[in-house]
N, C-alpha and C positions, 0 to 999 in steps of 0.2 A: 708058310708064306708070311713074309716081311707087311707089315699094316702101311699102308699110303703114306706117304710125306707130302702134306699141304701146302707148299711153298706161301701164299698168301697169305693164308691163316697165320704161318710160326713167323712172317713178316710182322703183323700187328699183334701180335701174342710178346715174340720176343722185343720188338724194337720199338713198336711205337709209343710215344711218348704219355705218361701219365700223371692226372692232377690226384696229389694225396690229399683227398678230402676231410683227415681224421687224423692225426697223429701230435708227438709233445718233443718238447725241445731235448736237446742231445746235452750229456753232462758235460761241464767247463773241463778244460784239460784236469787243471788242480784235484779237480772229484772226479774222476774217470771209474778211480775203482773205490767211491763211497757207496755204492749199493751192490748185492752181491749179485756177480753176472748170471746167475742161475735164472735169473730173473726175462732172461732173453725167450725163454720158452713156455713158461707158466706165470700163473698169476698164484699161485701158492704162497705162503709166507713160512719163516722160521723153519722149521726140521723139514716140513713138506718139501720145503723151496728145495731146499740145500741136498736134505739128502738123499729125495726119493722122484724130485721132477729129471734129472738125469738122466732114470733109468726108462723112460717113457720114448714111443718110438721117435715124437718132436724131436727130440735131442739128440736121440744117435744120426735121423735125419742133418739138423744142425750141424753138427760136429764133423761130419762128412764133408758139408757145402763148405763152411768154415775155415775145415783142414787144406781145402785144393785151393781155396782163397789165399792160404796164407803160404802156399805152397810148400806144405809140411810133408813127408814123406812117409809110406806104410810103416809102423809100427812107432810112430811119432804122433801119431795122428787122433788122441782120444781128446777125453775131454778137456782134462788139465793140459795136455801139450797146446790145447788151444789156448788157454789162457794165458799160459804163460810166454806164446809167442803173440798175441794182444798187448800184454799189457807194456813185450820189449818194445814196440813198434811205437814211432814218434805218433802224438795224436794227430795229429795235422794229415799227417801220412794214412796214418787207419781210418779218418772221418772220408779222404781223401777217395779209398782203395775201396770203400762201400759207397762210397755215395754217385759215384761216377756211374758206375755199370747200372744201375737200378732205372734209369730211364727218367726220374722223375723232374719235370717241367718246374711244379709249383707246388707248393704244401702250405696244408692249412692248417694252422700250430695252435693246439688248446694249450697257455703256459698259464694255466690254472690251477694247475697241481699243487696242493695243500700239501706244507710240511716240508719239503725237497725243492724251491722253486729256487731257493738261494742257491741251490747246487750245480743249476741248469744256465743255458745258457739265453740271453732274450732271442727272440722269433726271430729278428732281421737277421742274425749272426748267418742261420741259414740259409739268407741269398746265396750265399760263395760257393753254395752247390747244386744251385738251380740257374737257370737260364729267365725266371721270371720272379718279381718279386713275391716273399712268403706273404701270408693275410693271417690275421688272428680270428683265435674262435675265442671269445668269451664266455667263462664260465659263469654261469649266472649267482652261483651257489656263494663261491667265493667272491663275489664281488656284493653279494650281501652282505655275508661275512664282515670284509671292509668297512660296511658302510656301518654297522652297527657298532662294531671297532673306536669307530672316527668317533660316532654319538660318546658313546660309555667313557672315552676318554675325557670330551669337551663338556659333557653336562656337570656342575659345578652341586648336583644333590643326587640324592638317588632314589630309583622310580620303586615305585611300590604299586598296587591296587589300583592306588587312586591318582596316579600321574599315567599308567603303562598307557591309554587310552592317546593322550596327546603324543606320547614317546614313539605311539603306531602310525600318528599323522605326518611325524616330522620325518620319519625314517620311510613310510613309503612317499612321498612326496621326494626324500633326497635318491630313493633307486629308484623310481622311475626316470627321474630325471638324467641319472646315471645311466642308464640302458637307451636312452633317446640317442643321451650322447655318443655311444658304442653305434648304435645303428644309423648316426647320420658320419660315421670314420670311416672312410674308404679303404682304412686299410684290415676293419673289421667284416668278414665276410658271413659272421653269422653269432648264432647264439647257442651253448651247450647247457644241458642238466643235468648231474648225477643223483635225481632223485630216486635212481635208481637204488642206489650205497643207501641212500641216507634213511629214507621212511617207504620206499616200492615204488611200481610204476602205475597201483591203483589211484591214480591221482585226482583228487576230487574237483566235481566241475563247480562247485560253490562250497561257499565258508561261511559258519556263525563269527559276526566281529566278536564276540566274546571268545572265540576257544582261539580267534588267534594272536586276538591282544593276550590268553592265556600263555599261549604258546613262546611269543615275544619276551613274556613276562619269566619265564622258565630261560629260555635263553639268558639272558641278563642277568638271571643271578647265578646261572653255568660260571657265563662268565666273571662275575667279582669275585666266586666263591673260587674259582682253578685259576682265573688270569687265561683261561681258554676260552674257544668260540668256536663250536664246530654246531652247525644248523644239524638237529637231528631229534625235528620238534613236528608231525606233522602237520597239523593247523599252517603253521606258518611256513613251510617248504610246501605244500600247493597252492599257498598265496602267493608266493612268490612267482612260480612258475605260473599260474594263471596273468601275473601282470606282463612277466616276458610274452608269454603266447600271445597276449591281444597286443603288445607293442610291435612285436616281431612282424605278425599279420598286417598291420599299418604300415612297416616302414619295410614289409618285402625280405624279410629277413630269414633264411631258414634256420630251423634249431632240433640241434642235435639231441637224441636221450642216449644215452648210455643204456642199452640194453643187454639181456642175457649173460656172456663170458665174463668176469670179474675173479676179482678174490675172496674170501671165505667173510668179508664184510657182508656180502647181499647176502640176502635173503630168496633164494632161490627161484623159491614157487614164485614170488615178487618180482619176479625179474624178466618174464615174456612181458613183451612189446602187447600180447593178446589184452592184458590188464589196463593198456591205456584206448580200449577203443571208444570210452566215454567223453574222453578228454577231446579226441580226435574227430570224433562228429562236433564237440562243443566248438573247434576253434576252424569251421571250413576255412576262413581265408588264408591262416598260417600253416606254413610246409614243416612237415616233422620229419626227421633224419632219423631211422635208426640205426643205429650203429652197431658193430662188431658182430654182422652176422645173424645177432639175435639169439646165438648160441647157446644151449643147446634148442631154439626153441624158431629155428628159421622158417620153418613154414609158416609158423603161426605171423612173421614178417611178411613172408611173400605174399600170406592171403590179407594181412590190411594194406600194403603196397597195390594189388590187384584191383581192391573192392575203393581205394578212398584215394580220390585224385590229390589229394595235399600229403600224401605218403610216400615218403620215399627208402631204399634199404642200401647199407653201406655193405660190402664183407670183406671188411676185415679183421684184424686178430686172431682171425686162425689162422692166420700164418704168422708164425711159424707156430702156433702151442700145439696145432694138429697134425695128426698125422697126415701124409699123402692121400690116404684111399679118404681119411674124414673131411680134408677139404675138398679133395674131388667132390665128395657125396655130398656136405653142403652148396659147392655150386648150384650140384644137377638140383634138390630141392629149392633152393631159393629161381632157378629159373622154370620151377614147374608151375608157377602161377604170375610170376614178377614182370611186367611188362620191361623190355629190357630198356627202355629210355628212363627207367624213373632206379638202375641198378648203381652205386657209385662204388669205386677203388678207395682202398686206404690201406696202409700200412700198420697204423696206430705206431707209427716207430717212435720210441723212446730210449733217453737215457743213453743209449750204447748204438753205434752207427751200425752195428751189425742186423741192428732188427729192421732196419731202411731195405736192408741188403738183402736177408732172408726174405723180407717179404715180399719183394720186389719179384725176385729172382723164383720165389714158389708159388704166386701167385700166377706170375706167366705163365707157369708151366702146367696149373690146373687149369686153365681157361684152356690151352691148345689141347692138353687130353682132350674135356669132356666138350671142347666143339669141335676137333675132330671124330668124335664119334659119332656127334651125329649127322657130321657129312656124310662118316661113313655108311651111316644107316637109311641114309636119301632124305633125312627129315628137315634140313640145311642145305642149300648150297653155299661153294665156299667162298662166295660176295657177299651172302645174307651173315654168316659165320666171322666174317671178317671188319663187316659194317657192326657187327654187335660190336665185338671186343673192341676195336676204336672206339663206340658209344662210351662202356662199362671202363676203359682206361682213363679216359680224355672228356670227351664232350658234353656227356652226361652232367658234369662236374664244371665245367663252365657255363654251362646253359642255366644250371641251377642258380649259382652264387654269384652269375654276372661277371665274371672273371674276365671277358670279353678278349683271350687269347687265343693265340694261332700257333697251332699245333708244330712245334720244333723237329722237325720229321728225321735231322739226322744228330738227335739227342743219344742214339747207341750206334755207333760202326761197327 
């Protein structure tokens, strides 16, 4: 016996229009192929990436979706034939042939990415494939970074012991006032933190001024001694973060954490959203985002999304790096406790239009499995089933960030 076809449900599964509430700018044609494409399925680095993320079910998935995309024909159709009919196709054309079918309205662009941002393109570029303008997320991390940057270059002596004290007044004086300015830009729709990468998500709800003028002080000479600057001091990265949270919370801001799924940067155990629920009772006025799923660690999401009204959960990025039955099965736990208005859509697509597209296109198709099943099992009807997935696409995601759009209804024919 053939399983029901929901006609309503695979309407708002497959076509209705979606805000990507998480995702990074797409490469400038010039660097299309400066990172390796392996990269569309895992977060792996170096041999991993290259020569063992292939073989995982992700990417035979991919490579399938990818091949009938490109209208490649049986025995054409692996991985390299992918690439190599990518990389024939005009960019214009390939940003073009993904970014159309994916349904997506409006994207919210973190171009905060350290190291690679000269590669990318800036956020507005991708108007020309939305119907509504893109919004920036601000990285908090790197825009410290910056501002420390600015300092180290214009201070005309160098800080020691007995200056770092004044070096902490001047510098958080100039990012806060930096971060005001981010959250009174309209076209800034929120605030992100990879404190995740940097020192974990146990993020302290107070600091001795000593350990983080200490920490400042470590920074600073990182930087003279490499001509580098990457924050990865903790005193001072949840000083940091505790200024965004109480700014954010004043000016209505939500901010995202980078949680769970990453590359072999994090630090694992560090990396459940469970490690910030000290932080998250510290700041009730501000909304905290978690993002990507929470992976592998999504329950432990849905139960402070449940229990703490300033909690909200994104999932994405397992599409594509997961398999079929693992995104299925993170849906069904992320909606075992997650009240479905506080659930947001994202792609996290980057770098390659293809990850817009996969995710797009695999995300739809795990929401209509696992709501239709439980149509099927009477626990849903399919207006209740249907009124979600509009929520988790669309509306969730403009109610949040003030987006104040109306839904593009014939965004896919």
């Amino acid at each position: 016996m053939f399983p029901v076809y929901y006609r309503q449900l695979a309407r708002a599964a497959f076509a209705y229009p979606a805000i990507d509430n998480h995702a990074h700018p797409l490469l400038t044609e010039k660097h299309r192929e400066a990172l390796p494409f392996e990269g569309l399925n895992s977060e792996a680095v170096g041999e991993a990436l290259v020569d063992d993320s292939i073989h995982t079910l992700a990417c035979y998935r991919s490579t399938s979706q990818l091949a009938r995309l490109f209208g490649l024909k049986g025995g054409e159709d692996g991985w390299e034939a992918v690439k190599e009919k990518r990389a024939s196709l005009d960019y214009a054309q390939l940003c073009k042939m993904c970014m159309q079918p994916s349904g997506i309205q409006c994207i919210l662009i973190d171009d905060g990415l350290s190291g690679v941002r000269d590669l990318a393109e800036g956020y507005r570029w991708h108007d020309q494939y939305t119907c509504s303008p893109t919004r920036r997320i601000v990285r908090i991390e790197v825009e410290a970074q910056n501002m420390l940057l600015g300092l180290a270059r214009s201070l005309p002596y160098e800080v020691d012991s007995s200056m770092v004290s004044d070096l902490l007044v001047t510098f958080t004086h100039n990012f806060e006032a930096r971060i005001v300015t981010c959250a009174n830009d309209n076209e800034v729709a929120g605030f992100k933190s990879i404190a995740c990468y940097r020192t974990g998500l146990d993020i302290s709800t107070s600091g001795a001024k000593e350990d983080v003028e200490n920490s400042l002080l470590e920074a600073w000479a990182q930087y003279k001694a490499t001509g580098d600057l990457r924050f990865k001091h903790k005193a001072l990265n949840d000083y940091l973060v505790r200024i965004v949270l109480r700014l954010a919370g004043q000016y209505k801001k939500p901010v995202q954490f980078h949680t769970g799924l990453g590359d072999s940067d994090i630090t694992l155990t560090k990396s459940s959203p469970a490690q910030m629920q000290p932080v998250i009772k510290a700041f009730p006025e501000t909304t905290f985002v978690l993002l990507h799923s929470s992976y592998p660690y999504s329950r432990d999401a849905g139960y402070l999304t449940a229990v703490y009204k300033n909690v909200y959960l994104d999932f994405g990025e397992i599409f594509p790096c997961l398999s079929a039955d693992g995104q299925r099965a993170v849906v069904k736990q992320i909606l075992e406790l997650s009240p479905t208005n506080k659930i947001l859509w994202s792609t996290d697509g980057r770098w390659w239009p293809e990850t817009y597209y996969l995710a797009s296109v695999q995300s739809r198709q795990a929401l209509y499995d696992v709501f239709a099943d439980c149509i099927r099992r009477e626990e849903l009807t399919e207006n209740q089933a249907t009124a979600i997935v509009e929520k988790m696409l669309f509306h969730n995601s403009n109610r949040l960030y003030g987006l104040g759009l109306t839904p593009k209804l014939d965004i896919i024919m």
